[in-house]
N, C-alpha and C positions, 0 to 999 in steps of 0.2 A: 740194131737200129734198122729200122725200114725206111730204104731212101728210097723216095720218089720226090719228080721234080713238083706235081700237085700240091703234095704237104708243105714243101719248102716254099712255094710257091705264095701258100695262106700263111704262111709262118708257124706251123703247126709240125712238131717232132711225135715221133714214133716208135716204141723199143717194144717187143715181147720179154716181157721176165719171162714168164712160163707158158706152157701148154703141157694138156696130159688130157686122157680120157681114163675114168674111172665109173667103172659101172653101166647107168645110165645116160651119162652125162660127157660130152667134150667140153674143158675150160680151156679159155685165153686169156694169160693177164697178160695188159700192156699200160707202160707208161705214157702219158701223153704231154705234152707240155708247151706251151706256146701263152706269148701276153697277150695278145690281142685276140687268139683264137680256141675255143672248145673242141673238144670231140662230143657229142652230145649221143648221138644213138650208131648201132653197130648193126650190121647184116650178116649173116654167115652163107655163101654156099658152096656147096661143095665141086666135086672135079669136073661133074658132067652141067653146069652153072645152076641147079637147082637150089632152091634156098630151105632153109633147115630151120626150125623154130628156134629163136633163139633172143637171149633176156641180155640187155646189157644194164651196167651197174656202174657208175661211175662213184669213187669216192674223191670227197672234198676235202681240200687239204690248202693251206694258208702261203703257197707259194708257188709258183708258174706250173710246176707238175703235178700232175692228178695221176693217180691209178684208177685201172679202171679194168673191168671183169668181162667178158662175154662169155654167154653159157650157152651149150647148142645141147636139148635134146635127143640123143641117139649118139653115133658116130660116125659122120659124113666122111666120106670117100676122097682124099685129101689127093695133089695140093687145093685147100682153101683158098676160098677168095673174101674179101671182107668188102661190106660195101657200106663207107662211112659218113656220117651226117655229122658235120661243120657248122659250126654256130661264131662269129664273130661280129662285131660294129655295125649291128643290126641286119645280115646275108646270111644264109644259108646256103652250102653249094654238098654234092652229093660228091663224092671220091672214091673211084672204086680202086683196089690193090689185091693185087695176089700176093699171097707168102706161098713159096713156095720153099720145101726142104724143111719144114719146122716138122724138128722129132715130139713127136708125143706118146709120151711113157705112161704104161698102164699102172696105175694105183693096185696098192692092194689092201 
């Protein structure tokens, strides 16, 4: 679980299922979950605060929790920092959060 007082704040929960870099590619899945709040877009950058191209993916699902994917082009120089866009009760607010210590396992 990723606790910051920000997320709690919007009402908006936080978990990494996984990270891994494989190949070309670093993924992040993470659960999100909140009633009154979205996770809507994702920012990736890396350790020195540059930001990495990166696609987010949100799936919809019939109950407070959403999964949801972020993909970053290459393999940025960790710890990450995520910089996320919030959607609730018609506001948007920007949340930035570091993870830091997240193992990412190479594919093969």
């Amino acid at each position: 679980l990723i606790s910051n007082s920000r997320l709690a704040e919007l009402g908006l929960s936080l978990r990494i299922l996984m990270a891994m870099s494989q190949g070309p590619m670093t993924t992040i899945m993470l659960q999100a979950g909140g009633e009154k709040t979205a996770l809507v877009d994702a920012q990736v950058f890396d350790a020195e605060g540059r930001p990495w191209p990166t696609t987010f993916t949100r799936h919809e699902s019939s109950g407070p929790e959403r999964s949801c994917q972020v993909a970053v082009v290459g393999r940025p120089k960790p710890p990450f920092s995520l910089g996320l866009l919030v959607s609730g009760l018609g506001a948007s607010v920007s949340v930035p959060v570091q993870l830091e210590h997240v193992p990412v396992g190479g594919g093969k």
